[in-house]
C-alpha positions, 0 to 999 in steps of 0.5 A, a space after each residue: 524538505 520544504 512545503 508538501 505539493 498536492 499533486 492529481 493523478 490521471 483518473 484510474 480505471 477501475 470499474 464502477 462500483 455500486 452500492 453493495 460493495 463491501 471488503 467481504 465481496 471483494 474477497 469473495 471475488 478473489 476466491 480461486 482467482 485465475 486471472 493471472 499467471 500469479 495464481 500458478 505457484 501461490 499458496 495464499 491470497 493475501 487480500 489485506 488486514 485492519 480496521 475499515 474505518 481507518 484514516 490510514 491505509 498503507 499499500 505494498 506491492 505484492 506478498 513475500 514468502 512468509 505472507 504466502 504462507 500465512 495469507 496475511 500482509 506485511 508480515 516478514 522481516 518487512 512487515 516487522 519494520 512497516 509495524 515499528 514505522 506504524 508505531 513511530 507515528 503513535 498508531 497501532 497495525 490494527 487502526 490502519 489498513 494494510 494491503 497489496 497492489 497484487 494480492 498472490 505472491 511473485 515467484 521469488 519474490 521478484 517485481 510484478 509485471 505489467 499484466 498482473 498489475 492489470 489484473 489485480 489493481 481494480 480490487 485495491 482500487 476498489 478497497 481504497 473507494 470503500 475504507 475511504 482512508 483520509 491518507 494512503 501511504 505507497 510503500 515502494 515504486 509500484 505502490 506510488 507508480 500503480 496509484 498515481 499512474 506514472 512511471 516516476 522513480 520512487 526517489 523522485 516522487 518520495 517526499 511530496 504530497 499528491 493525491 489518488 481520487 481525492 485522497 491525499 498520498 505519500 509515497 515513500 521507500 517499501 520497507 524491504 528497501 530500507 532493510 537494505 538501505 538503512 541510510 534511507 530510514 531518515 527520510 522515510 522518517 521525514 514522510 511519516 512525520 508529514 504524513 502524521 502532520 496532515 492527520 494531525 496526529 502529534 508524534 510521541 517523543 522517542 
C-alpha cells in the first residue's frame, strides 16, 4: 500500500461551539428533529454509542431497518461485521464511538440527499469536536465524502491517511459494501491495520 499520505480537508462549516457542549445536548437538540424530510417516516433517531473518551471514532452514513427500530448504530448485519472489524484490531464496540452522518433512517435505505446532509452533519461535527477521537474512520462514501468535503470515490480516497480538523481519517469501504463485495474485505483489512499502526495498537494474531 505504500506509505500514508496526510492529507487537510477545507474547514467544515459547523457553527461555533462554546464551552457547555456536551453529547447529552446534543441529543437533546435532536429531540423531535424536523429539520429535515427524514423525520417523515422514522421511528428512532439514531444519535450514536460508545465511550466519550474514545481514541477511535468510526462514522457511517445514515441508520438501516433494525438500527430505526431499536435507535441504536450499527446494529444489523452491518453493525455485526463493523464489531468483527472493531475486534480485529483487538478493541471492543464499547472503547470507540460509533455514529451517523444522518441520524434518521433514509427510506428504504437508499442514500442521503444532499439537503439532509446539510441539515444533520453540524450535529456529528460537533460530536467529533467533543470526543476528540485520536483517529476517525469514514465507513463508506458519504462518511469520508461529508468529513473531508470532496466528491472523490470511496475507492480513490480508501487506503490513504487525510485529516478532519486536525484529526487524522481513514476512510475505507461501509460494512454493507463489503457484505456485498466480500473481495474488498482485504483491503478494508489493509485500513484497519494502519489504522491500528497509527494508534499503536499491536493486533492480536489470528
Amino acid at each position: 500500500m505504500g506509505q500514508a499520505q496526510l492529507r487537510d480537508s477545507p474547514p467544515s462549516n459547523e457553527a461555533a461551539l462554546g464551552n457547555t457542549d456536551s453529547l447529552e445536548l446534543i441529543s437533546k437538540d435532536l429531540e423531535g428533529c424536523t429539520r429535515c424530510k427524514l423525520c417523515n417516516a422514522r421511528k428512532n433517531i439514531v444519535f450514536g454509542e460508545g465511550s466519550p473518551a474514545a481514541r477511535l471514532m468510526f462514522i457511517g452514513e445514515g441508520p438501516g431497518e433494525q438500527e430505526d427500530l431499536q435507535g441504536r448504530p450499527f446494529v444489523g448485519k452491518a453493525g455485526q461485521l463493523l464489531d468483527k472489524m472493531i475486534e480485529a484490531i483487538g478493541l471492543s464496540r464499547s472503547q470507540v464511538y460509533i455514529a451517523n452522518v444522518v441520524k434518521c433512517r433514509p427510506p428504504g435505505n437508499r442514500n442521503p440527499e444532499g439537503d439532509e446532509i446539510q441539515a444533520c452533519s453540524p450535529f456529528l461535527f460537533r460530536q467529533v469536536q467533543l470526543i476528540k477521537p485520536e483517529m476517525i474512520v469514514a465507513l463508506g462514501k458519504f462518511a469520508a465524502q461529508t468529513l473531508l468535503q470532496t466528491d472523490e470515490r470511496i475507492t480513490s480516497l480508501r487506503g490513504k491517511l487525510h485529516s478532519y480538523q486536525g484529526t487524522k481519517l481513514m476512510p475505507t469501504f461501509h460494512p454493507a459494501y463489503l457484505l456485498r463485495n466480500p473481495e474488498s474485505k482485504r483491503e478494508a483489512w489493509l485500513d484497519l491495520k494502519t489504522v491500528a499502526r497509527e494508534l499503536g495498537i499491536e493486533i492480536p494474531r489470528r
